[in-house]
mmCIF file of the protein (N, C-alpha, C, O) and its ligand, coordinates in Angstrom:
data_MODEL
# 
_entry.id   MODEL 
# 
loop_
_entity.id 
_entity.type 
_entity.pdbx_number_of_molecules 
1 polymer     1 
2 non-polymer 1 
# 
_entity_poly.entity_id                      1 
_entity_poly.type                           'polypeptide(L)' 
_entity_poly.nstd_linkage                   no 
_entity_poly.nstd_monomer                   no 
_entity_poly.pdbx_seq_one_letter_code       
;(UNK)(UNK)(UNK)(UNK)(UNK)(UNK)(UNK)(UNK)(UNK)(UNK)(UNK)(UNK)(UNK)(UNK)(UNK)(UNK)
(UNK)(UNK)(UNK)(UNK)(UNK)(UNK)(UNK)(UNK)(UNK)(UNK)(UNK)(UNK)(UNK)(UNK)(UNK)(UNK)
(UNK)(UNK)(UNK)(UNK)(UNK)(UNK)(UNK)(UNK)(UNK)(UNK)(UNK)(UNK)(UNK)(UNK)(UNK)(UNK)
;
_entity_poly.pdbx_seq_one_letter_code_can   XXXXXXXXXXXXXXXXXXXXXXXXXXXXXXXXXXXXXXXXXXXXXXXX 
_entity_poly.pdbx_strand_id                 A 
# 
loop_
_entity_poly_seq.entity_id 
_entity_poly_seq.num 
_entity_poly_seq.mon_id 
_entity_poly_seq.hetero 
1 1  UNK n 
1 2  UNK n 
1 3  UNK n 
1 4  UNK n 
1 5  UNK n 
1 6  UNK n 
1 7  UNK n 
1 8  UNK n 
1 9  UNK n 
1 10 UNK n 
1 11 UNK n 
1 12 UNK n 
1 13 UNK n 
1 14 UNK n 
1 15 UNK n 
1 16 UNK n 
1 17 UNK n 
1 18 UNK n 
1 19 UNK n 
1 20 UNK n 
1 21 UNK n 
1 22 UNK n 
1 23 UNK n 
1 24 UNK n 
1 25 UNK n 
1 26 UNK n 
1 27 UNK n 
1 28 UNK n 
1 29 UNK n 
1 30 UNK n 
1 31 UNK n 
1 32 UNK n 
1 33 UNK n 
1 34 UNK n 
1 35 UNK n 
1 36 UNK n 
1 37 UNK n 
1 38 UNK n 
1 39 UNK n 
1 40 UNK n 
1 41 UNK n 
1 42 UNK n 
1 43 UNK n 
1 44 UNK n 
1 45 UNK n 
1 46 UNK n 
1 47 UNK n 
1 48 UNK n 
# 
loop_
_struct_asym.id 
_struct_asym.entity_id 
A 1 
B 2 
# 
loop_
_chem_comp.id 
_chem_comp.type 
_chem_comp.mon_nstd_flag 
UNK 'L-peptide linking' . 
ZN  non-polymer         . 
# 
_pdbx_entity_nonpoly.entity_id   2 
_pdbx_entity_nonpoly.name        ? 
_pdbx_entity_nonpoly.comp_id     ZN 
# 
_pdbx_nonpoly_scheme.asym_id         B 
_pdbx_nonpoly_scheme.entity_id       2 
_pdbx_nonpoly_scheme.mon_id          ZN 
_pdbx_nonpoly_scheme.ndb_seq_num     1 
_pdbx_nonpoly_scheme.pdb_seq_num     101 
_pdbx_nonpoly_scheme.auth_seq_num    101 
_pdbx_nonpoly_scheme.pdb_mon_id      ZN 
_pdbx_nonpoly_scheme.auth_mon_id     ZN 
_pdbx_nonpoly_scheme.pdb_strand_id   A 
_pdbx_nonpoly_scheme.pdb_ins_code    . 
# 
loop_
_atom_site.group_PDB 
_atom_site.id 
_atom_site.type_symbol 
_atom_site.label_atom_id 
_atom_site.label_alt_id 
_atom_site.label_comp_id 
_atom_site.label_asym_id 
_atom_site.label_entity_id 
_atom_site.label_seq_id 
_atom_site.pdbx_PDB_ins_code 
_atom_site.Cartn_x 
_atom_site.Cartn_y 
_atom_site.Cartn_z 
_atom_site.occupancy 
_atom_site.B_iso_or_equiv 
_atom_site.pdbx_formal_charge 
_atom_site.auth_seq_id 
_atom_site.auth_comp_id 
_atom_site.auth_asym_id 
_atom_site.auth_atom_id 
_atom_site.pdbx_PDB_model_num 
ATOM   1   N  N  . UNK A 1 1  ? 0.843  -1.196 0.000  1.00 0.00 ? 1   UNK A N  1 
ATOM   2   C  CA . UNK A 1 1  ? 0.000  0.000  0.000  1.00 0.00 ? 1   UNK A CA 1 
ATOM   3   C  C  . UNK A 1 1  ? 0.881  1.249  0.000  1.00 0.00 ? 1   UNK A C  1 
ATOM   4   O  O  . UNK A 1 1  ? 1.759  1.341  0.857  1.00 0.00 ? 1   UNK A O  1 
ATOM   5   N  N  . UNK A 1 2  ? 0.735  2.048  -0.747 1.00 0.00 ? 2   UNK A N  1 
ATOM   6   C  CA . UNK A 1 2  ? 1.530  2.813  -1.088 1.00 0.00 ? 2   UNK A CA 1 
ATOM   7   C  C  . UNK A 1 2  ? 0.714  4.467  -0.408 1.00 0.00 ? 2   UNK A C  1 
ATOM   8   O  O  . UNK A 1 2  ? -0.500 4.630  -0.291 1.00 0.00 ? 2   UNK A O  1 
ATOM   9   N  N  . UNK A 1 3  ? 1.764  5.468  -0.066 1.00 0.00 ? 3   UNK A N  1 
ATOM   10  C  CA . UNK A 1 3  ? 1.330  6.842  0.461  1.00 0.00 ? 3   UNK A CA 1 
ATOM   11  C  C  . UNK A 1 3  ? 0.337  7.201  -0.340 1.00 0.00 ? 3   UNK A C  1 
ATOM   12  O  O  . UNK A 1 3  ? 0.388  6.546  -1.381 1.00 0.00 ? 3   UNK A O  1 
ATOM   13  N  N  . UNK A 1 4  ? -0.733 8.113  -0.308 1.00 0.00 ? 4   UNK A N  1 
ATOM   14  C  CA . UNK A 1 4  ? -1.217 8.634  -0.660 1.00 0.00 ? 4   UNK A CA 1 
ATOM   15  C  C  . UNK A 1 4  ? -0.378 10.156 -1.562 1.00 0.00 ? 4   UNK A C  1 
ATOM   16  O  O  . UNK A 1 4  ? 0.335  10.994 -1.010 1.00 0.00 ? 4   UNK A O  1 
ATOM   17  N  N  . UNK A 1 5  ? -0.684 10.121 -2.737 1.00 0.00 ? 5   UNK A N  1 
ATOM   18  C  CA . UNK A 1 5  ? -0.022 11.238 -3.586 1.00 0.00 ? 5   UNK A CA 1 
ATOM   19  C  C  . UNK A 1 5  ? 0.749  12.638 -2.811 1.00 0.00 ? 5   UNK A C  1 
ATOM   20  O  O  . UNK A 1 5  ? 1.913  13.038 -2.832 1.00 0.00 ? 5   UNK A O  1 
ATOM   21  N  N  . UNK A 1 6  ? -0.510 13.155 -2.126 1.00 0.00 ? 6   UNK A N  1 
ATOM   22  C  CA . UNK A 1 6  ? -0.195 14.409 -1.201 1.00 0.00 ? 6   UNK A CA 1 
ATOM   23  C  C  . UNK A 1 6  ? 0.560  14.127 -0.071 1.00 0.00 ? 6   UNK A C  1 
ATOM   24  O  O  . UNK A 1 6  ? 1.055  15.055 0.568  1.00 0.00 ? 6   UNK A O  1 
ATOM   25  N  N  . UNK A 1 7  ? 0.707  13.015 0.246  1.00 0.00 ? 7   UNK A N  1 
ATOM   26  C  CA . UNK A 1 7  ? 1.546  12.628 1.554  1.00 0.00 ? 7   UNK A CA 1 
ATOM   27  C  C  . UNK A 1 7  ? 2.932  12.532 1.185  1.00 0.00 ? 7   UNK A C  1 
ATOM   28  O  O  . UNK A 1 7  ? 3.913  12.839 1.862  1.00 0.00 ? 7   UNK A O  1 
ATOM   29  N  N  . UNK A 1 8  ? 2.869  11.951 -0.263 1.00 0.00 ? 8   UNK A N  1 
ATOM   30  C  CA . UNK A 1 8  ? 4.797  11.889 -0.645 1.00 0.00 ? 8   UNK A CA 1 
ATOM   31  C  C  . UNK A 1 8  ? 5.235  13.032 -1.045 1.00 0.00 ? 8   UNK A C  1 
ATOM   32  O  O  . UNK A 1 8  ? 6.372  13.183 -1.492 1.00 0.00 ? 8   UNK A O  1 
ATOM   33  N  N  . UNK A 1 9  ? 4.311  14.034 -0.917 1.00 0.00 ? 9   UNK A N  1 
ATOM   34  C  CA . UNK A 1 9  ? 5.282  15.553 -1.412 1.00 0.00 ? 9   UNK A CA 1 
ATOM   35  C  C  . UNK A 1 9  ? 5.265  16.142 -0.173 1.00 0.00 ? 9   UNK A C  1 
ATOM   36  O  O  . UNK A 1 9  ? 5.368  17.360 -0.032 1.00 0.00 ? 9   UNK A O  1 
ATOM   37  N  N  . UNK A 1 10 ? 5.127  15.281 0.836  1.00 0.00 ? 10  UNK A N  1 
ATOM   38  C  CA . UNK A 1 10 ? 5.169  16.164 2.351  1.00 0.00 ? 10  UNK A CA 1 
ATOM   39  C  C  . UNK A 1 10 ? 3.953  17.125 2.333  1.00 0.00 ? 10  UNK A C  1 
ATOM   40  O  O  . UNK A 1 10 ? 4.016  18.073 3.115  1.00 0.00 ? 10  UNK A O  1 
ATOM   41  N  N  . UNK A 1 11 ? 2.807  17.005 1.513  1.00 0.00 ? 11  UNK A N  1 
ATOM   42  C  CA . UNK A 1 11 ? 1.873  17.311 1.908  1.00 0.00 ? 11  UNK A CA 1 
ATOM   43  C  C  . UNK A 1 11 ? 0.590  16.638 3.388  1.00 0.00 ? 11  UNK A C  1 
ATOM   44  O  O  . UNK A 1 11 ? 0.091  15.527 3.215  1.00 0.00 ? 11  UNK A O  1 
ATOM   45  N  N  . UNK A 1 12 ? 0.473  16.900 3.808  1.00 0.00 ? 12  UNK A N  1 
ATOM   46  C  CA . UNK A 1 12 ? -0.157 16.016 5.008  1.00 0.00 ? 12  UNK A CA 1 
ATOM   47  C  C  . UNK A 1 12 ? -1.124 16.697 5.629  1.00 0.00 ? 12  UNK A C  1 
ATOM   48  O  O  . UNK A 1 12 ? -1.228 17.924 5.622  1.00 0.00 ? 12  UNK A O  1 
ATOM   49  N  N  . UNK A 1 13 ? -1.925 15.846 6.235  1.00 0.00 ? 13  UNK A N  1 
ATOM   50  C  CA . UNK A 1 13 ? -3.435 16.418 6.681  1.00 0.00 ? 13  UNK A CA 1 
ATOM   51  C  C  . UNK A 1 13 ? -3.308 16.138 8.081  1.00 0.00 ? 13  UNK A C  1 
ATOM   52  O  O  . UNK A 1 13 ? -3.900 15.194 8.604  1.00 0.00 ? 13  UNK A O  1 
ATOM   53  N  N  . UNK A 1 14 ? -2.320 17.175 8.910  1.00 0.00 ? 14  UNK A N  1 
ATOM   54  C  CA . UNK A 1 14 ? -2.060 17.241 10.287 1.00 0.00 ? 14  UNK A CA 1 
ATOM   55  C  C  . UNK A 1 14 ? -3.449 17.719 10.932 1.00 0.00 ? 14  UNK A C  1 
ATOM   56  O  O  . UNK A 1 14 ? -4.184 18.699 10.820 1.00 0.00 ? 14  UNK A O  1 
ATOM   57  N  N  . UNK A 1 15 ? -3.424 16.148 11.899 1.00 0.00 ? 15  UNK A N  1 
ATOM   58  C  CA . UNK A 1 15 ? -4.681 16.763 12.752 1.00 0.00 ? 15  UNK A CA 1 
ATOM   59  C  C  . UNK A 1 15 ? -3.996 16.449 14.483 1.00 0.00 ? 15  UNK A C  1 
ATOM   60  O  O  . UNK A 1 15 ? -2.943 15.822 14.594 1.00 0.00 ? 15  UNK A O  1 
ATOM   61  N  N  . UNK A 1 16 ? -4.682 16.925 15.620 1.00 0.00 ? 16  UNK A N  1 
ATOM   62  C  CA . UNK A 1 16 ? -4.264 16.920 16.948 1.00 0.00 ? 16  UNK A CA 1 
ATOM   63  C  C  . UNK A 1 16 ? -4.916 15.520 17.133 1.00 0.00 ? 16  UNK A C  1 
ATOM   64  O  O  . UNK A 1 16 ? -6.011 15.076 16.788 1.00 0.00 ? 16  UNK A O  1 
ATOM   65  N  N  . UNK A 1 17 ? -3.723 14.911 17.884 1.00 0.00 ? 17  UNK A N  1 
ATOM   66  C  CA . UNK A 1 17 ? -4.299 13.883 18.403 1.00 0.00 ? 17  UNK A CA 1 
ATOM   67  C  C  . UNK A 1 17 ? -2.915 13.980 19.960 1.00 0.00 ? 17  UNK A C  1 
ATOM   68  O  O  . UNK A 1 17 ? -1.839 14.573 20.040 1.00 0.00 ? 17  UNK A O  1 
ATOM   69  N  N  . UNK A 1 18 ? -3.632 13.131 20.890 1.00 0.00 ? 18  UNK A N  1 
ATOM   70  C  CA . UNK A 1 18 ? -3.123 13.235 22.226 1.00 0.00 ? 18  UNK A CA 1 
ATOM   71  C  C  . UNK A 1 18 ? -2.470 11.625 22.269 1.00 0.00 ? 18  UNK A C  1 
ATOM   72  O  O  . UNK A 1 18 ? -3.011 10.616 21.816 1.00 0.00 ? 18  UNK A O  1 
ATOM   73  N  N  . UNK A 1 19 ? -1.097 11.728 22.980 1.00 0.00 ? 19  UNK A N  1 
ATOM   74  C  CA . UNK A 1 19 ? -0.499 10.796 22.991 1.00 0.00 ? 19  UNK A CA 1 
ATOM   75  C  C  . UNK A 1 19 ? -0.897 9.861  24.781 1.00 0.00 ? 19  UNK A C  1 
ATOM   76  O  O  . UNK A 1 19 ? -1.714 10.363 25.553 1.00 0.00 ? 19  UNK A O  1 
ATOM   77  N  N  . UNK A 1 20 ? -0.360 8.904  25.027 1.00 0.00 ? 20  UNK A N  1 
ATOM   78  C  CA . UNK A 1 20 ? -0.500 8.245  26.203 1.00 0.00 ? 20  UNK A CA 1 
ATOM   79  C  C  . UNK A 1 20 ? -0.538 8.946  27.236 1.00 0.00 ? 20  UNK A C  1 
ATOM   80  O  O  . UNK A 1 20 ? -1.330 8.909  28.178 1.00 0.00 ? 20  UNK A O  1 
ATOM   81  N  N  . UNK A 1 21 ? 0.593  9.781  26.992 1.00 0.00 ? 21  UNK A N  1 
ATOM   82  C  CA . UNK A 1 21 ? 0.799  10.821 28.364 1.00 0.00 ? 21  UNK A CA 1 
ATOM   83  C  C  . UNK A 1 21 ? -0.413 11.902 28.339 1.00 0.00 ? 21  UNK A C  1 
ATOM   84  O  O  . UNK A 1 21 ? -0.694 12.280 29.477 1.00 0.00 ? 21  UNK A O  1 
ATOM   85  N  N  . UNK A 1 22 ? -1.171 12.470 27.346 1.00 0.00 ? 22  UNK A N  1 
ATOM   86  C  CA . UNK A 1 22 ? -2.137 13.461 27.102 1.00 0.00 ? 22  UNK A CA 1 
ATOM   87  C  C  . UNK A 1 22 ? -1.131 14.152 26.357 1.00 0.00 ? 22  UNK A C  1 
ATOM   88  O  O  . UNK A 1 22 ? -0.608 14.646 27.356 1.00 0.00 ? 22  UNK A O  1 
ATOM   89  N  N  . UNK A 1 23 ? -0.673 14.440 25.740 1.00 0.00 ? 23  UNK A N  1 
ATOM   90  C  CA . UNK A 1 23 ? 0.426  15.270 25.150 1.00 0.00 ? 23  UNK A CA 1 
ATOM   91  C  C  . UNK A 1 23 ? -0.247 15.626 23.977 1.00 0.00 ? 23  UNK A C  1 
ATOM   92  O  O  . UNK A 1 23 ? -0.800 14.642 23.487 1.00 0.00 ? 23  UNK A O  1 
ATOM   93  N  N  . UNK A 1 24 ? -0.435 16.784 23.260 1.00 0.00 ? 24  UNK A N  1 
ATOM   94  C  CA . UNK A 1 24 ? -0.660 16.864 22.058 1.00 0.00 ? 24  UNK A CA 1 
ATOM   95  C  C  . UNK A 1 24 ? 0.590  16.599 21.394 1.00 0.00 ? 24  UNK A C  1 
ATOM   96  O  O  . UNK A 1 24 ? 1.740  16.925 21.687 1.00 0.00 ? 24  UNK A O  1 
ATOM   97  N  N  . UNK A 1 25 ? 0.036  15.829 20.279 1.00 0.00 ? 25  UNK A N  1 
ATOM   98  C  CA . UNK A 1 25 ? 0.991  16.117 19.092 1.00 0.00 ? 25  UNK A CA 1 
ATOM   99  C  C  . UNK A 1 25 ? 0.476  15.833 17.682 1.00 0.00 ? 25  UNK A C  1 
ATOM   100 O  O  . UNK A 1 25 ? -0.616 15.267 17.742 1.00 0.00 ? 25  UNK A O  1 
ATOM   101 N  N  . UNK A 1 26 ? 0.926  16.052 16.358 1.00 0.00 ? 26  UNK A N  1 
ATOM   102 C  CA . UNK A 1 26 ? 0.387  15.735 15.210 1.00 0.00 ? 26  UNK A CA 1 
ATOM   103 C  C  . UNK A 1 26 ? 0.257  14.875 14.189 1.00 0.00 ? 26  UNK A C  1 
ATOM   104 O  O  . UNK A 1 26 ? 1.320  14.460 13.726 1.00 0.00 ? 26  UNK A O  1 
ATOM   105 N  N  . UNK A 1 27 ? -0.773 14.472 13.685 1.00 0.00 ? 27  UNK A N  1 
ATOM   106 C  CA . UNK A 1 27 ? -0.540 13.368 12.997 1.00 0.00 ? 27  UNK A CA 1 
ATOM   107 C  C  . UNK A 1 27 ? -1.001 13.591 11.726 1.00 0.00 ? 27  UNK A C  1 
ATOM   108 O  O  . UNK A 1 27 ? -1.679 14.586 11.469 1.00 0.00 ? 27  UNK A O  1 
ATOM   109 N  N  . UNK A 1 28 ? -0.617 12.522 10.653 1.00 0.00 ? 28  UNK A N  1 
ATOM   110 C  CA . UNK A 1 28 ? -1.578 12.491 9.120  1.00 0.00 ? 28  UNK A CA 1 
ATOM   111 C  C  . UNK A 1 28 ? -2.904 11.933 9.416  1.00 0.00 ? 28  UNK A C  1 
ATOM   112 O  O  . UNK A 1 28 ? -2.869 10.838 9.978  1.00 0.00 ? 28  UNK A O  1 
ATOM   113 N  N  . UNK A 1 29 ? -4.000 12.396 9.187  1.00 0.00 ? 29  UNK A N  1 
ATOM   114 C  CA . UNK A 1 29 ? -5.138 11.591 9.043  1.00 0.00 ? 29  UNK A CA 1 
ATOM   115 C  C  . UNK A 1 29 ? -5.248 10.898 8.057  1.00 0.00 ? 29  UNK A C  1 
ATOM   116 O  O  . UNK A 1 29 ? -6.288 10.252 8.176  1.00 0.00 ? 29  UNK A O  1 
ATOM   117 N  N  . UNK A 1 30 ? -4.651 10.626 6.959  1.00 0.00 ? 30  UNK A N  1 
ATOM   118 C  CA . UNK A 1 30 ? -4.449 10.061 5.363  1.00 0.00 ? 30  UNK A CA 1 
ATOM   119 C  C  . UNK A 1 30 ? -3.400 8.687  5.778  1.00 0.00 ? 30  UNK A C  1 
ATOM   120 O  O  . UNK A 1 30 ? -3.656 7.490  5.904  1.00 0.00 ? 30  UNK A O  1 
ATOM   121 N  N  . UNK A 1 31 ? -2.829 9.037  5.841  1.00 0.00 ? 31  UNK A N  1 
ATOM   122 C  CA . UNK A 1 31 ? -1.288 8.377  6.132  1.00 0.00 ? 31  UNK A CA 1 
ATOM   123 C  C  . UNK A 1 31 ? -0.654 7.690  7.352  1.00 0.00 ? 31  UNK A C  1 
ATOM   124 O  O  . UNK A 1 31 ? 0.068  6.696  7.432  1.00 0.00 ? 31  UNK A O  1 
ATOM   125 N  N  . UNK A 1 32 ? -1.263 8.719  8.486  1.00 0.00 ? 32  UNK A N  1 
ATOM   126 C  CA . UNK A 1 32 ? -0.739 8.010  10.090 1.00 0.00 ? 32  UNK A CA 1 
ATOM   127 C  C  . UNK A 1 32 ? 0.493  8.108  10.165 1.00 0.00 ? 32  UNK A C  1 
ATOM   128 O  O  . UNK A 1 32 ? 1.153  7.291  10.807 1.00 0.00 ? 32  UNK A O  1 
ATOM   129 N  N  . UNK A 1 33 ? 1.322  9.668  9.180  1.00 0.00 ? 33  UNK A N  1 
ATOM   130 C  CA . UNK A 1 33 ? 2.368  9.530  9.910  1.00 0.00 ? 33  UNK A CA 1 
ATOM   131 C  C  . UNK A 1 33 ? 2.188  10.643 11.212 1.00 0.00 ? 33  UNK A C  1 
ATOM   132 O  O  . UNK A 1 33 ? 1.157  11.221 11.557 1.00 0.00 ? 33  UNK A O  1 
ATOM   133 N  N  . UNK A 1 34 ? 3.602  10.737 11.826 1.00 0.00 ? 34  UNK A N  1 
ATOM   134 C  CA . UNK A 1 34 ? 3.392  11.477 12.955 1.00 0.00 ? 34  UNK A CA 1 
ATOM   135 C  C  . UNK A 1 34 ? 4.591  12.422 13.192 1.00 0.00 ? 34  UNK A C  1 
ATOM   136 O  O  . UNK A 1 34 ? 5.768  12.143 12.961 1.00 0.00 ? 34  UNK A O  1 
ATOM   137 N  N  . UNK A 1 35 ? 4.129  13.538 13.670 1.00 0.00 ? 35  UNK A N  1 
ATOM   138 C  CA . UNK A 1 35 ? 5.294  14.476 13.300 1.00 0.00 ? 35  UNK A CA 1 
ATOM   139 C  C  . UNK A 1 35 ? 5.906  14.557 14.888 1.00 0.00 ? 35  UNK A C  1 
ATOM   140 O  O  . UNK A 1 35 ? 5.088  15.132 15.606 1.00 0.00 ? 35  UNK A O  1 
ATOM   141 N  N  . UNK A 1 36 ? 6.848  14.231 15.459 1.00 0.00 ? 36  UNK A N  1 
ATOM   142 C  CA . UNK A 1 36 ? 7.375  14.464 16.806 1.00 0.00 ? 36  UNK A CA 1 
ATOM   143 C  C  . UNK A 1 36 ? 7.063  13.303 17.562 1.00 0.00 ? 36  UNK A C  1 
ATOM   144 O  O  . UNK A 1 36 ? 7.492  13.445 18.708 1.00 0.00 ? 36  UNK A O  1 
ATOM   145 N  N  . UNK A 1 37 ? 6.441  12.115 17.379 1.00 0.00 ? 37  UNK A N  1 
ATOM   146 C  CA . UNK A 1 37 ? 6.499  11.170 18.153 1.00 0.00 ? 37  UNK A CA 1 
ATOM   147 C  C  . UNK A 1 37 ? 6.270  11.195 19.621 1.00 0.00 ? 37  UNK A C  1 
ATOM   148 O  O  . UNK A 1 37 ? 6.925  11.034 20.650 1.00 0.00 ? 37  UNK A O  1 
ATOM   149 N  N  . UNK A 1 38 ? 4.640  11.561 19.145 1.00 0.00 ? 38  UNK A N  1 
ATOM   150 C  CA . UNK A 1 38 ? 4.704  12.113 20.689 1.00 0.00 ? 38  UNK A CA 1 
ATOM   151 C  C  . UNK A 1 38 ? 4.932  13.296 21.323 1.00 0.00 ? 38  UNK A C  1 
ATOM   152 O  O  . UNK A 1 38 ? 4.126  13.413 22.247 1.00 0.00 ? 38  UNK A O  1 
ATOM   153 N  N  . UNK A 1 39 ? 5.626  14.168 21.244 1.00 0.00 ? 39  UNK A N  1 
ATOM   154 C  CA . UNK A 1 39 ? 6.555  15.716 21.978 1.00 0.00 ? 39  UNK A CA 1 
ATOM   155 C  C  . UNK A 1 39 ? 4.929  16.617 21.521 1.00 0.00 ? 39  UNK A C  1 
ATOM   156 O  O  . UNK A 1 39 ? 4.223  16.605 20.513 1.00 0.00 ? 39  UNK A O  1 
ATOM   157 N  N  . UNK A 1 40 ? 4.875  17.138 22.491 1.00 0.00 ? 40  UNK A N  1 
ATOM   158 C  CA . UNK A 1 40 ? 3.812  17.828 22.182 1.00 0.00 ? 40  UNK A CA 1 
ATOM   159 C  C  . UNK A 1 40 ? 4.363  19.093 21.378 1.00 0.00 ? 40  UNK A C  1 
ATOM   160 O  O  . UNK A 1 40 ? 5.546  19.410 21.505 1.00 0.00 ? 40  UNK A O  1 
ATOM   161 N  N  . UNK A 1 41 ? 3.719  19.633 20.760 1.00 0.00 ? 41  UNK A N  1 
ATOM   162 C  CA . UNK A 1 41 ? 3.579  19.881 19.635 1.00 0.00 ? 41  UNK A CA 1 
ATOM   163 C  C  . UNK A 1 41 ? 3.200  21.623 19.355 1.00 0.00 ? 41  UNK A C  1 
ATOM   164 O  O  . UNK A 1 41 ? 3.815  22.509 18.761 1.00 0.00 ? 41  UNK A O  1 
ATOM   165 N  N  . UNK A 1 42 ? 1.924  21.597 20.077 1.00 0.00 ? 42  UNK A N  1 
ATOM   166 C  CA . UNK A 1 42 ? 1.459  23.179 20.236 1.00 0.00 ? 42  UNK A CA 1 
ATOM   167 C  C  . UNK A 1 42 ? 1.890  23.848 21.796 1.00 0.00 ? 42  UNK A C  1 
ATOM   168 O  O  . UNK A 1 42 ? 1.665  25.017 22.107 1.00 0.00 ? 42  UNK A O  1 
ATOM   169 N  N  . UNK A 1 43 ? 2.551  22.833 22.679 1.00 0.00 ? 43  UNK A N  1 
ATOM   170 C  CA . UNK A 1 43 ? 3.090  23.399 24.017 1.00 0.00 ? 43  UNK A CA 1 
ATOM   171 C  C  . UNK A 1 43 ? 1.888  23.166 24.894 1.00 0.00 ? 43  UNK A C  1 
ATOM   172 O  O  . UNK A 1 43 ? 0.813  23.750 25.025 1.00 0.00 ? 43  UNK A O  1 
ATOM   173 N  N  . UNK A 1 44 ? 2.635  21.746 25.642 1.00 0.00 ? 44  UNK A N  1 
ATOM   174 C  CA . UNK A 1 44 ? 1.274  21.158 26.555 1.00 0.00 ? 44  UNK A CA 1 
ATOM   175 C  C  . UNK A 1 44 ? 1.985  22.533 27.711 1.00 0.00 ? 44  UNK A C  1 
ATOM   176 O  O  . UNK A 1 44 ? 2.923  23.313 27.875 1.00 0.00 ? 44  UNK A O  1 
ATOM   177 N  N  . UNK A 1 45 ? 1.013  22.166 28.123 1.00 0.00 ? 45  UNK A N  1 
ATOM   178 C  CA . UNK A 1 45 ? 1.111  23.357 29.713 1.00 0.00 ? 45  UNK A CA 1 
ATOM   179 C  C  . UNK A 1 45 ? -0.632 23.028 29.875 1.00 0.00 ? 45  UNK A C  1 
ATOM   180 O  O  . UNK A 1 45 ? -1.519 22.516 29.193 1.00 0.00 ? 45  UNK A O  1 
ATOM   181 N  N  . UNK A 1 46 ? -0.461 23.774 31.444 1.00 0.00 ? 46  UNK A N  1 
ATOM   182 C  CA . UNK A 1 46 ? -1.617 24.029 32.238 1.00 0.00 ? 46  UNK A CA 1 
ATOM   183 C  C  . UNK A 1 46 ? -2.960 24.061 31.610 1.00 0.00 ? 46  UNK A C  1 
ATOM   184 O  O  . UNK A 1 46 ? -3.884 23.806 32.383 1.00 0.00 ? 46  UNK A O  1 
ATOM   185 N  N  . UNK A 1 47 ? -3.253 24.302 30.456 1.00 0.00 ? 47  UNK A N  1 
ATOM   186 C  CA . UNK A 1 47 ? -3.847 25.047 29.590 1.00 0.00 ? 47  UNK A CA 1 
ATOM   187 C  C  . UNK A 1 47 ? -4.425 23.459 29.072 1.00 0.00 ? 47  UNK A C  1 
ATOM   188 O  O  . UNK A 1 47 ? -5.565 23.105 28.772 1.00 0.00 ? 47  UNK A O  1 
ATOM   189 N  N  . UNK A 1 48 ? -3.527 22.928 29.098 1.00 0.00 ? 48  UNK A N  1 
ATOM   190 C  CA . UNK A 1 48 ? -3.693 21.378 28.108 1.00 0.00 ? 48  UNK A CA 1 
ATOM   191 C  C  . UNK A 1 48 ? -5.096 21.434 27.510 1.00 0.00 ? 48  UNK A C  1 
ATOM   192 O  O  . UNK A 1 48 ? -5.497 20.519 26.789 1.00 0.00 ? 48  UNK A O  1 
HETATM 193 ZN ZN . ZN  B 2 .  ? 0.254  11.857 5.336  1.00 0.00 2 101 ZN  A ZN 1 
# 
């Protein structure tokens, strides 16, 4: 199964998703890749 077209030009359909810890970070909704593995992303804090 091969990337989706827009995904191999580093195009990607980053959406928020929360890791184990609650952490934001970003992912492809197309693809499932993930940008930071986890590391939040928009700056977890208090605010989360
Ligand atoms: Zn993608």
């Amino acid at each position: 199964m091969s990337k989706p077209l827009r995904c191999r030009i580093g195009w990607h359909k980053w959406v928020r998703r929360f890791n184990a810890e609650g952490s934001r970070y970003s992912q492809c909704e197309r693809c499932g890749n993930d940008d930071g593995r986890g590391r939040p992303h928009w700056g977890a804090g208090p605010m989360g």
